[in-house]
Every structure is written in C-alpha cells, then in structure tokens.
N, CA, C and O atoms as a GROMACS GRO file, in nm:
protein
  468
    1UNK      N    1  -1.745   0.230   0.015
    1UNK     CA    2  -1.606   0.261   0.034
    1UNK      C    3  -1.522   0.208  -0.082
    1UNK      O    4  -1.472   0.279  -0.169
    2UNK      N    5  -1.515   0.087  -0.074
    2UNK     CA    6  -1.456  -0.028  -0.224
    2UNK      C    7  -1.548  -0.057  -0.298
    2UNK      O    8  -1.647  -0.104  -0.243
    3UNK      N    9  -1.550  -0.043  -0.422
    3UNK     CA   10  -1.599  -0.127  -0.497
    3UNK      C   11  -1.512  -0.252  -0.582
    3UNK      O   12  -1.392  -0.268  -0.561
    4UNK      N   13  -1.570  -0.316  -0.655
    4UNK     CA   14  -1.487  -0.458  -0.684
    4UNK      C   15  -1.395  -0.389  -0.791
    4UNK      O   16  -1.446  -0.343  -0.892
    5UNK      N   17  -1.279  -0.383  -0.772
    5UNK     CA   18  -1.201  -0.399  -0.888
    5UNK      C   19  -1.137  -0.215  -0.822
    5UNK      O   20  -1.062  -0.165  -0.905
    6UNK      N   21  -1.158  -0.136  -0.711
    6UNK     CA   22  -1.166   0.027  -0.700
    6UNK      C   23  -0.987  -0.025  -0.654
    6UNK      O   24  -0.965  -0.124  -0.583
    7UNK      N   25  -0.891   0.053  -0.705
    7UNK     CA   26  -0.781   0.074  -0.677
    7UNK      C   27  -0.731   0.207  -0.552
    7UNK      O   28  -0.757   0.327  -0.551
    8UNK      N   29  -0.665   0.138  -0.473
    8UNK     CA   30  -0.627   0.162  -0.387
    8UNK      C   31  -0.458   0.158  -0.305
    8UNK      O   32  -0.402   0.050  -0.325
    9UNK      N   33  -0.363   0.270  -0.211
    9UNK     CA   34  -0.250   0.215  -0.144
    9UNK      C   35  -0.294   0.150  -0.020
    9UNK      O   36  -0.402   0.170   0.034
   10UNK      N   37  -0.226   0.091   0.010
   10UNK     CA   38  -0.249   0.000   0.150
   10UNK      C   39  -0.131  -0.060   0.196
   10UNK      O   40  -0.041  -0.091   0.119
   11UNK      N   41  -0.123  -0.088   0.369
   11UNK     CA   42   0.035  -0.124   0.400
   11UNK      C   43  -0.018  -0.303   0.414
   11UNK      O   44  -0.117  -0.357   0.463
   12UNK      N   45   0.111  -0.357   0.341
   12UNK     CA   46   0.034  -0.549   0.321
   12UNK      C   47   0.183  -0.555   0.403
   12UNK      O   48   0.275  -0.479   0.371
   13UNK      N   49   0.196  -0.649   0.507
   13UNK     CA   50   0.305  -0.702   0.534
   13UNK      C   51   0.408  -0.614   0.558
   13UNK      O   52   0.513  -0.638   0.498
   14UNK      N   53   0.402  -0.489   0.650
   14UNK     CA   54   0.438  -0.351   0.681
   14UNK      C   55   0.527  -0.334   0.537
   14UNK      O   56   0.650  -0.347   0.536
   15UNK      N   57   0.467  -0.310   0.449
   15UNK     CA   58   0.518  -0.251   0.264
   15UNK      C   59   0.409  -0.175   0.248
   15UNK      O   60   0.304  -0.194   0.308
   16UNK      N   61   0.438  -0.051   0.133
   16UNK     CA   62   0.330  -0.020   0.088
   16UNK      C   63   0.285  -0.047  -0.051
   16UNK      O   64   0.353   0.007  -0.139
   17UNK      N   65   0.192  -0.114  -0.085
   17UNK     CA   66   0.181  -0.184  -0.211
   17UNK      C   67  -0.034  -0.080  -0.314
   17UNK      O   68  -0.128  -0.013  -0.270
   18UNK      N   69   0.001  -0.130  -0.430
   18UNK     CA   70  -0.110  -0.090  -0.451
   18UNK      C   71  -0.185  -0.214  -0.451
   18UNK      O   72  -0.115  -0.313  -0.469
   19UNK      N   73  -0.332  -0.239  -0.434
   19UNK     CA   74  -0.435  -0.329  -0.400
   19UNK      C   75  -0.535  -0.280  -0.495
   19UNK      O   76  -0.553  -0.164  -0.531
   20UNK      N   77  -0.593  -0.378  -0.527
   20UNK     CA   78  -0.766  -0.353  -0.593
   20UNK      C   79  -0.807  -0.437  -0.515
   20UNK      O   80  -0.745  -0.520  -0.448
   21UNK      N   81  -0.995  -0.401  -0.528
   21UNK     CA   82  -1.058  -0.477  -0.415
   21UNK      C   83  -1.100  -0.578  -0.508
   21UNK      O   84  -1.130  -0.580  -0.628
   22UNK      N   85  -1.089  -0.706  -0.364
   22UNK     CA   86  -1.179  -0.852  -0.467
   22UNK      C   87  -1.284  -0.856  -0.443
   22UNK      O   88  -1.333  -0.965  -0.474
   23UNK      N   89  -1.376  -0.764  -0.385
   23UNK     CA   90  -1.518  -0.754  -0.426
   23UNK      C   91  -1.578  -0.606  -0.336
   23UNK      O   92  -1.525  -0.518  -0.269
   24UNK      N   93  -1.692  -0.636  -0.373
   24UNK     CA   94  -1.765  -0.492  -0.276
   24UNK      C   95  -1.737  -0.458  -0.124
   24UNK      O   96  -1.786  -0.530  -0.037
   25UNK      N   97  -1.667  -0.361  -0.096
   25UNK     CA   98  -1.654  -0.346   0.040
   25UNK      C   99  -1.758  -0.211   0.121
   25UNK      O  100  -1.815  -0.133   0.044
   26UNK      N  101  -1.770  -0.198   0.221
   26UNK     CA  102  -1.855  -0.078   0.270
   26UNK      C  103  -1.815  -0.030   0.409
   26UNK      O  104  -1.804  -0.120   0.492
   27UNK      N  105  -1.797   0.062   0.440
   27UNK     CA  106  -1.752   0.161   0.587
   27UNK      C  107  -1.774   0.022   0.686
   27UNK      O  108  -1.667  -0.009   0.739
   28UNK      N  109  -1.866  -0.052   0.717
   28UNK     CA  110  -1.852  -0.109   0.779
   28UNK      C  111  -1.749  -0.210   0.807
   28UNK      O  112  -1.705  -0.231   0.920
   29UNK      N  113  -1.719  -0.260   0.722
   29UNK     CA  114  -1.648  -0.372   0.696
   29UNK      C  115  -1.485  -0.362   0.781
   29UNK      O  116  -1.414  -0.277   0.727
   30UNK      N  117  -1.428  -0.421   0.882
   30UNK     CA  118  -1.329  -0.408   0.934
   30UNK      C  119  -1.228  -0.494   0.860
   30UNK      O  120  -1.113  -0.495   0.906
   31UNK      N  121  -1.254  -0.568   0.750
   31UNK     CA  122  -1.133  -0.608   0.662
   31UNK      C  123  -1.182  -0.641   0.552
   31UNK      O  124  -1.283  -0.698   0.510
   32UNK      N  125  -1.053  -0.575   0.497
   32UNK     CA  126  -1.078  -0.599   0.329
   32UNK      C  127  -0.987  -0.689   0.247
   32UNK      O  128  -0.864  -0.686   0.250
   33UNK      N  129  -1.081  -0.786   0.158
   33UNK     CA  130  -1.030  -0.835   0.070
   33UNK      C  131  -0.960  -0.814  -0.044
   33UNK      O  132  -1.064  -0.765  -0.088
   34UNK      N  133  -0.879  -0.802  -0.139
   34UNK     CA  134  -0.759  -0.729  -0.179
   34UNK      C  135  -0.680  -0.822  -0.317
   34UNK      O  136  -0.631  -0.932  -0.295
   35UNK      N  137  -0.678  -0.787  -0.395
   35UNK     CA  138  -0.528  -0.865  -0.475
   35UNK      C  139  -0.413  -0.709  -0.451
   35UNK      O  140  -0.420  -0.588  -0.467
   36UNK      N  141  -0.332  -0.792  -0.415
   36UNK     CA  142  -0.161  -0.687  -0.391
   36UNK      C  143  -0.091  -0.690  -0.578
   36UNK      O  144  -0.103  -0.772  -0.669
   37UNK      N  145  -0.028  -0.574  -0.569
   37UNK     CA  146   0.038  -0.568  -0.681
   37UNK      C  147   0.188  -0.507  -0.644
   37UNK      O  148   0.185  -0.436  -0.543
   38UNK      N  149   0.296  -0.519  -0.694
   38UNK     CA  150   0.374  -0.457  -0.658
   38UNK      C  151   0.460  -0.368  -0.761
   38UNK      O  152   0.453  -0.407  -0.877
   39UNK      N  153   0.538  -0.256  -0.736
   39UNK     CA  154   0.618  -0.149  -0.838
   39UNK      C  155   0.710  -0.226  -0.932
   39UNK      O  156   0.807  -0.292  -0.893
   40UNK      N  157   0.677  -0.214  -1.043
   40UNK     CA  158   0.787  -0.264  -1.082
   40UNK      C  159   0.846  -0.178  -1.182
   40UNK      O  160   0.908  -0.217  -1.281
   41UNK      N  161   0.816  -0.006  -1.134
   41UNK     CA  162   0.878   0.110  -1.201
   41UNK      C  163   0.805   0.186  -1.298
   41UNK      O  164   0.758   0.137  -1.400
   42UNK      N  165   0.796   0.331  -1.256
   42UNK     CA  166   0.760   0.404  -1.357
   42UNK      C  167   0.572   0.422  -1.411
   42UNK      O  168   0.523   0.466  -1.515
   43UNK      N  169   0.511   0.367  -1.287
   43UNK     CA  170   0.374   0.330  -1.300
   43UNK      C  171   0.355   0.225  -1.340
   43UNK      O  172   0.242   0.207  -1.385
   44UNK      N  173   0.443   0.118  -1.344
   44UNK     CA  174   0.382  -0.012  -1.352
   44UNK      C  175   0.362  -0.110  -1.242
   44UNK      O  176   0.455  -0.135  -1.165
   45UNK      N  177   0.255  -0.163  -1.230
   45UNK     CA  178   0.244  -0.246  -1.098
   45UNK      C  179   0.256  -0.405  -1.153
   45UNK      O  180   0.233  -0.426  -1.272
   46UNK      N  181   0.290  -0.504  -1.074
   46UNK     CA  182   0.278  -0.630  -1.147
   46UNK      C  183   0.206  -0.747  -1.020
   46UNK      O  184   0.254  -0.754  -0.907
   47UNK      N  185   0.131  -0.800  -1.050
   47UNK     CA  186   0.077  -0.864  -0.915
   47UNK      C  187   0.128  -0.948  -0.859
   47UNK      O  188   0.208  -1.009  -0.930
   48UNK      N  189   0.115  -1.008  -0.689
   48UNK     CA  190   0.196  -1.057  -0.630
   48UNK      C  191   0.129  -1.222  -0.674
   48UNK      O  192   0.039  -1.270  -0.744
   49UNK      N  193   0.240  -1.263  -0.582
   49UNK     CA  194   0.198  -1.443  -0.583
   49UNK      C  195   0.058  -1.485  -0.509
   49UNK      O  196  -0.015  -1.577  -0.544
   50UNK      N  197   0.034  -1.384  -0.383
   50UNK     CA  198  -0.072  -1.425  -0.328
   50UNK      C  199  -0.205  -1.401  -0.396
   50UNK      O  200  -0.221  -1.303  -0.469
   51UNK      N  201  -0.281  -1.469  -0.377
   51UNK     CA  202  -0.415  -1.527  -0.460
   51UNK      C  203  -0.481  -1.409  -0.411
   51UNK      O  204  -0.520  -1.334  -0.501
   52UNK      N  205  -0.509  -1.364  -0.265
   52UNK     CA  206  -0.591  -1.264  -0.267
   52UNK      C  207  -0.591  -1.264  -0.074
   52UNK      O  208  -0.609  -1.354   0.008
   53UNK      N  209  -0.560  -1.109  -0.057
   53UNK     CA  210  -0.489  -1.092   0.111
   53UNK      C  211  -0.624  -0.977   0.167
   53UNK      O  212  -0.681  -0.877   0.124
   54UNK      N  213  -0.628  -1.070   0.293
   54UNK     CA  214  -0.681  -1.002   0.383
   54UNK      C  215  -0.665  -0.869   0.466
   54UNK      O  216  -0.613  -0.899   0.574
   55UNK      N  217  -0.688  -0.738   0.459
   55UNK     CA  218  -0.615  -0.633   0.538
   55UNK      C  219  -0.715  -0.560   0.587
   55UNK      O  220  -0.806  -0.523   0.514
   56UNK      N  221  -0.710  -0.530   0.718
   56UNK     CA  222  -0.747  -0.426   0.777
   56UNK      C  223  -0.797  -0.314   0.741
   56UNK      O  224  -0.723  -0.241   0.676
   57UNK      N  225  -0.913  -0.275   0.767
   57UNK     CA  226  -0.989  -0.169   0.670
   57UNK      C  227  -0.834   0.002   0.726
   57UNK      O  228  -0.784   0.089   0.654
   58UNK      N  229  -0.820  -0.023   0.837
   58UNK     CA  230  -0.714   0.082   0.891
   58UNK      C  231  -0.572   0.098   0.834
   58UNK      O  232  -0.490   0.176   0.883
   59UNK      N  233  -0.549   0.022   0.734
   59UNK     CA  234  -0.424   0.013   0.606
   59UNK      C  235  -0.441   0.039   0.493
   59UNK      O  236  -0.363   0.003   0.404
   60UNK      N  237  -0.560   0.116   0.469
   60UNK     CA  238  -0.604   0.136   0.348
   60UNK      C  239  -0.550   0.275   0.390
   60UNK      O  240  -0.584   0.321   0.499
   61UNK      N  241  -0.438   0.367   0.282
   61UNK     CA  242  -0.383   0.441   0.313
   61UNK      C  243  -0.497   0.599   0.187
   61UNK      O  244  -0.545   0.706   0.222
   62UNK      N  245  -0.494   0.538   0.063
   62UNK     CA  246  -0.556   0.604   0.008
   62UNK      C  247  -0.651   0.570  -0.120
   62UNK      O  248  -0.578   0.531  -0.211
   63UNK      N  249  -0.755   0.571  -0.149
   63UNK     CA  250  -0.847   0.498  -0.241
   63UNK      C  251  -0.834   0.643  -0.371
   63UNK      O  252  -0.858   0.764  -0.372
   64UNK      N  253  -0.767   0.510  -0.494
   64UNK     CA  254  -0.780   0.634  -0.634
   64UNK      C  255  -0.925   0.673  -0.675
   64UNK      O  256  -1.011   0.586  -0.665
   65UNK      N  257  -0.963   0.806  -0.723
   65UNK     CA  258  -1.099   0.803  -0.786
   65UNK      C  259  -1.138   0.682  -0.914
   65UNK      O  260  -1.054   0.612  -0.971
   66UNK      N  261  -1.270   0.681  -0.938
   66UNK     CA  262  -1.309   0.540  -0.992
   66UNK      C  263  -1.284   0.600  -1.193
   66UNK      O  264  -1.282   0.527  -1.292
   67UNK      N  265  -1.267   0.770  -1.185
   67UNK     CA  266  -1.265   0.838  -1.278
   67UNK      C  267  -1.125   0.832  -1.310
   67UNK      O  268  -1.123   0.864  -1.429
   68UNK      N  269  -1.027   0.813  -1.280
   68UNK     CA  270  -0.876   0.763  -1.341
   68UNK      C  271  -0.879   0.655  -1.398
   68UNK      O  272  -0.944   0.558  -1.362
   69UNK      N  273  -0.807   0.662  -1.492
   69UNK     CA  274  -0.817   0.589  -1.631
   69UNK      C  275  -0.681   0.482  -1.561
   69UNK      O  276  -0.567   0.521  -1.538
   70UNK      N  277  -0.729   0.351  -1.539
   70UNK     CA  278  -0.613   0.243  -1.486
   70UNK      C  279  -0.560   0.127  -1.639
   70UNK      O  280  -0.616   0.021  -1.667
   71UNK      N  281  -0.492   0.162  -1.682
   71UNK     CA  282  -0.459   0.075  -1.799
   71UNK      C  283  -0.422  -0.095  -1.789
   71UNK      O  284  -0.305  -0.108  -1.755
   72UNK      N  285  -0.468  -0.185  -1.804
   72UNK     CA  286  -0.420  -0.278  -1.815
   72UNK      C  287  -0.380  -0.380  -1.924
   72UNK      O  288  -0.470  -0.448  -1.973
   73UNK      N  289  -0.232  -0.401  -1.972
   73UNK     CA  290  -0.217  -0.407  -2.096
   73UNK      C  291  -0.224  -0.554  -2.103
   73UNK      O  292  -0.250  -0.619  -2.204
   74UNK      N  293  -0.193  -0.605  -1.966
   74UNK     CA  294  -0.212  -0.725  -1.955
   74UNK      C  295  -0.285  -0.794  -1.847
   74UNK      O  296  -0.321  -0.706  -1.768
   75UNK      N  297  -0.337  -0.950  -1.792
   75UNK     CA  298  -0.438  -0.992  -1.696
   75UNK      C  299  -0.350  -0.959  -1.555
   75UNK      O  300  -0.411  -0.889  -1.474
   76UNK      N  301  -0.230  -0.997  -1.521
   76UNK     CA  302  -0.139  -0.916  -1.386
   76UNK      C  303  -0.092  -0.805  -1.370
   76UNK      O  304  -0.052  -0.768  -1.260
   77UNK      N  305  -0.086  -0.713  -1.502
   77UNK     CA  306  -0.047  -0.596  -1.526
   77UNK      C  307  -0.101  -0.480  -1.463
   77UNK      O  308  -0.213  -0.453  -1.506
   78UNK      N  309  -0.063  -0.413  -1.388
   78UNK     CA  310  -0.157  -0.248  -1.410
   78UNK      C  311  -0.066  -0.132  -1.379
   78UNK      O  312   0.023  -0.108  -1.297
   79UNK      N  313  -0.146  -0.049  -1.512
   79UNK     CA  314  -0.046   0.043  -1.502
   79UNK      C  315  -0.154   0.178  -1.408
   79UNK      O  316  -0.277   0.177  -1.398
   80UNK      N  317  -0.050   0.289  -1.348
   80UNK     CA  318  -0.114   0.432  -1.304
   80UNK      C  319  -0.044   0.488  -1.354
   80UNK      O  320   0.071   0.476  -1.397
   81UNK      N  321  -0.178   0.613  -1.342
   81UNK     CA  322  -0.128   0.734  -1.445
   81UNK      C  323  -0.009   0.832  -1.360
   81UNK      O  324   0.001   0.831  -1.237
   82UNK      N  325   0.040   0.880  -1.412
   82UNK     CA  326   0.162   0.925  -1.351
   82UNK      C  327   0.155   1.030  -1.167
   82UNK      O  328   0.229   1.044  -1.069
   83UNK      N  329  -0.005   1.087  -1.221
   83UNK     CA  330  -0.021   1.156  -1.110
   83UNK      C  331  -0.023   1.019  -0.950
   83UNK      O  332   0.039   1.011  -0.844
   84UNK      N  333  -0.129   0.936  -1.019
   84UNK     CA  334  -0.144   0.833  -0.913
   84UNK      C  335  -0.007   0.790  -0.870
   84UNK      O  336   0.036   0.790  -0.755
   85UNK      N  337   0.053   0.755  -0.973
   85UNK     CA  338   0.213   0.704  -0.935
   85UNK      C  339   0.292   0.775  -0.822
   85UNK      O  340   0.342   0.728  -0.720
   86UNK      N  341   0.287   0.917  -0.876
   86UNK     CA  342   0.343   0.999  -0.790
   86UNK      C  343   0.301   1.004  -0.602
   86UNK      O  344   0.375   1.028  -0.507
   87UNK      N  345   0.170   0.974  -0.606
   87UNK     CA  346   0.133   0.980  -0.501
   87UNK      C  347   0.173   0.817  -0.434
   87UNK      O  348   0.257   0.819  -0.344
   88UNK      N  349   0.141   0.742  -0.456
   88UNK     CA  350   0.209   0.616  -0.454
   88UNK      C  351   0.336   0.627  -0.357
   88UNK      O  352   0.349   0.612  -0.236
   89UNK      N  353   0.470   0.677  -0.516
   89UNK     CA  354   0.565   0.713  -0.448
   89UNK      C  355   0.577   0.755  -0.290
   89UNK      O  356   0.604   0.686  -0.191
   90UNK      N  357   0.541   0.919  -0.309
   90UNK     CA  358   0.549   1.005  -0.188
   90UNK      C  359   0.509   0.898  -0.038
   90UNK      O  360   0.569   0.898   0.070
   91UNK      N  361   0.387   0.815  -0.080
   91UNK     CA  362   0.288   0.745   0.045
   91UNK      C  363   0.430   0.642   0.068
   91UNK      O  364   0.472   0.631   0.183
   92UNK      N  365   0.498   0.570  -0.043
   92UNK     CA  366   0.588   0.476   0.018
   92UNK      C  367   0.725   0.525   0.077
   92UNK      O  368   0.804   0.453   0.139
   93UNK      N  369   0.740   0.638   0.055
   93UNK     CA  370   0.837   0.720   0.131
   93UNK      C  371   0.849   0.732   0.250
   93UNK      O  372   0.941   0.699   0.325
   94UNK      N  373   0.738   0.786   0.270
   94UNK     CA  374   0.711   0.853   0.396
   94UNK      C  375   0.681   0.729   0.518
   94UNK      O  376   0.694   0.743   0.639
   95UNK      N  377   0.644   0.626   0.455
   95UNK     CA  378   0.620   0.526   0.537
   95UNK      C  379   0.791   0.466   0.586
   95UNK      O  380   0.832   0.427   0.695
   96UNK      N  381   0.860   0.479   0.455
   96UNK     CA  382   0.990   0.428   0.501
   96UNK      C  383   1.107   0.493   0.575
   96UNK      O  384   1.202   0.428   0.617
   97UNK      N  385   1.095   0.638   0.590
   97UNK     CA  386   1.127   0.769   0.632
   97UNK      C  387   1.087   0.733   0.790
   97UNK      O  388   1.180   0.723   0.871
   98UNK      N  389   0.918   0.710   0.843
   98UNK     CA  390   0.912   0.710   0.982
   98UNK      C  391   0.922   0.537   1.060
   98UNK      O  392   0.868   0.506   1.166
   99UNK      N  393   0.993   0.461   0.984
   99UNK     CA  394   1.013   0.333   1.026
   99UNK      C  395   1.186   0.361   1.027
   99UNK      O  396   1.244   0.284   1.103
  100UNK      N  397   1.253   0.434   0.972
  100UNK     CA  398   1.394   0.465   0.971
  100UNK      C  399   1.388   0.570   1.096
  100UNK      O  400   1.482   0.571   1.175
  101UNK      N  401   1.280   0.655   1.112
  101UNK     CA  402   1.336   0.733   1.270
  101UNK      C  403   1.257   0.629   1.356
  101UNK      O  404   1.260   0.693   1.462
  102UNK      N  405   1.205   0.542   1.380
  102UNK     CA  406   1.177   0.485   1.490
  102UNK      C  407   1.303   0.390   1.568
  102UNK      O  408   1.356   0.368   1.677
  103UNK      N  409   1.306   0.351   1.421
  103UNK     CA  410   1.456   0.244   1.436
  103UNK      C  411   1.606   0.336   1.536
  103UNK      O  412   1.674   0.305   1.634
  104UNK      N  413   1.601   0.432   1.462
  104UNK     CA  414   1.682   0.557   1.497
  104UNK      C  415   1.651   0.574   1.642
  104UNK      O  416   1.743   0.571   1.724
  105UNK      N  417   1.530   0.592   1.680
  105UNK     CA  418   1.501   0.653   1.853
  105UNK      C  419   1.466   0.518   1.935
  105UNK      O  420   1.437   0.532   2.054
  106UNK      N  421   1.467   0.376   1.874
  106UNK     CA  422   1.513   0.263   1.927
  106UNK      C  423   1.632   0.234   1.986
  106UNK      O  424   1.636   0.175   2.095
  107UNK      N  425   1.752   0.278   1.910
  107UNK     CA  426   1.903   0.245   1.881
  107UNK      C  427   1.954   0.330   2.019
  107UNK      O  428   2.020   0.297   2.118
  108UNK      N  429   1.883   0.471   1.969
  108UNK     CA  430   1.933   0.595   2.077
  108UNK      C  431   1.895   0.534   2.215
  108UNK      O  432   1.996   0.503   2.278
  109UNK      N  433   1.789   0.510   2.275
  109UNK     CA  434   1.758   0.436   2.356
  109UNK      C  435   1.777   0.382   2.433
  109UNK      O  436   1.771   0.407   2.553
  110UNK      N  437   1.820   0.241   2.347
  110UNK     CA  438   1.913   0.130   2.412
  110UNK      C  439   2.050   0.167   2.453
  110UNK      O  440   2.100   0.127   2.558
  111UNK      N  441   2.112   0.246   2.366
  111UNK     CA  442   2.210   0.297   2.416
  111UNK      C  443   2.257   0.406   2.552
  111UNK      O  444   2.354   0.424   2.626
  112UNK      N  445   2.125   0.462   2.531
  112UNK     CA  446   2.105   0.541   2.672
  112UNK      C  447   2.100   0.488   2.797
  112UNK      O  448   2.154   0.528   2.900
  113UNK      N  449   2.007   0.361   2.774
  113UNK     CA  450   1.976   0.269   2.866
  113UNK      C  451   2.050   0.172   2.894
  113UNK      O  452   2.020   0.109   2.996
  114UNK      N  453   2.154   0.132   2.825
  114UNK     CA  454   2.259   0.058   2.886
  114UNK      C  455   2.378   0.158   2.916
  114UNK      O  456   2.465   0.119   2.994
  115UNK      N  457   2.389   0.285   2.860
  115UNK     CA  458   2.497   0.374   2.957
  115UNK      C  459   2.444   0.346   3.093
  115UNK      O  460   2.513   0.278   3.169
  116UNK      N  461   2.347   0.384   3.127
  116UNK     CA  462   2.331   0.434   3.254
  116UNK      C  463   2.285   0.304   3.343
  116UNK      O  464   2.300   0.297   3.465
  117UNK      N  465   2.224   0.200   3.259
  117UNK     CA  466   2.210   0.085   3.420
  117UNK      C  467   2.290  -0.021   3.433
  117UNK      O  468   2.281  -0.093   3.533
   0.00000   0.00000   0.00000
C-alpha cells in the first residue's frame, strides 16, 4: 500500500495535509506512520513540528503514483507537481465544503428544536 518515503493526502487532526510514509506500510496495517507537511502555496509543502503522526489507515484520502517526480529542494521541503497540487487542493475543499454543511444542518436543527420544545 505505502512504501517508505510514498506520498500521500490524509485528514491529520480533522485538516487535510500531505504525508509521506515513515516506513513500509501494507493493506493490513490499520495505522499508519506518517511525517505531515503542510501548504505553504503553490505546490509547496513545508513540514510540520511533529516528529512523526500516527493515522488511521481510513484517512488516507489518496496515495500519489511512485512515478511523479516529488522535488525536494530542501531536507523539510517538498514540492508537487502542479497536477498533484491541484488534486490536493480540490481534496481540501471538499473536505471543508462538507464540515461547513454539517455545521449548517447542526445550527438549522437546534434551532428547530428549540422553536418547538
């Protein structure tokens, strides 16, 4: 499934961040080991403070092919190629899109529910 170093989106701390794996992972495995990186625009990722995060094999949102060229100009640095980026994007959208209608049919809700009892 992972291999050490295979880039990947994944939700860390309900965010969606990009991850590489910190070592070999396989279908079996119900959690994966991870360094987080985060956007810091335009296909650049920059890595987080944490040393290296535990996540749920079920937050792994989408694994890049091992055939995309990942640039790293520097040891925290990584850059994606624009297509990856793009997809990136769209995945952190959409995640923030259905946490804004939940919130939304929360609100509606409560309000329904204190009209009426």
């Amino acid at each position: 499934m992972l291999s050490y170093g295979s880039v990947a989106v994944a939700i860390v701390n309900r965010q969606v961040v990009l991850v590489t794996a910190a070592h070999p992972h396989d279908q079996r495995d119900r959690y994966l080991d991870v360094y987080t990186y985060t956007s810091a625009g335009r296909g650049v990722f920059l890595a987080t403070q944490a040393p290296c995060a535990r996540i749920a094999a079920k937050d792994l949102l989408v694994v890049f092919p091992d055939e995309d060229a990942y640039f790293m100009p520097a040891r925290d640095v990584l850059e994606l190629p624009m297509q990856a980026y793009h997809e990136y994007v769209y995945l952190r959208e959409r995640l923030v899109a259905q946490a804004q209608r939940k919130w939304h049919e929360r609100k509606l809700w409560a309000a329904w529910k204190g009209k009426f009892l």
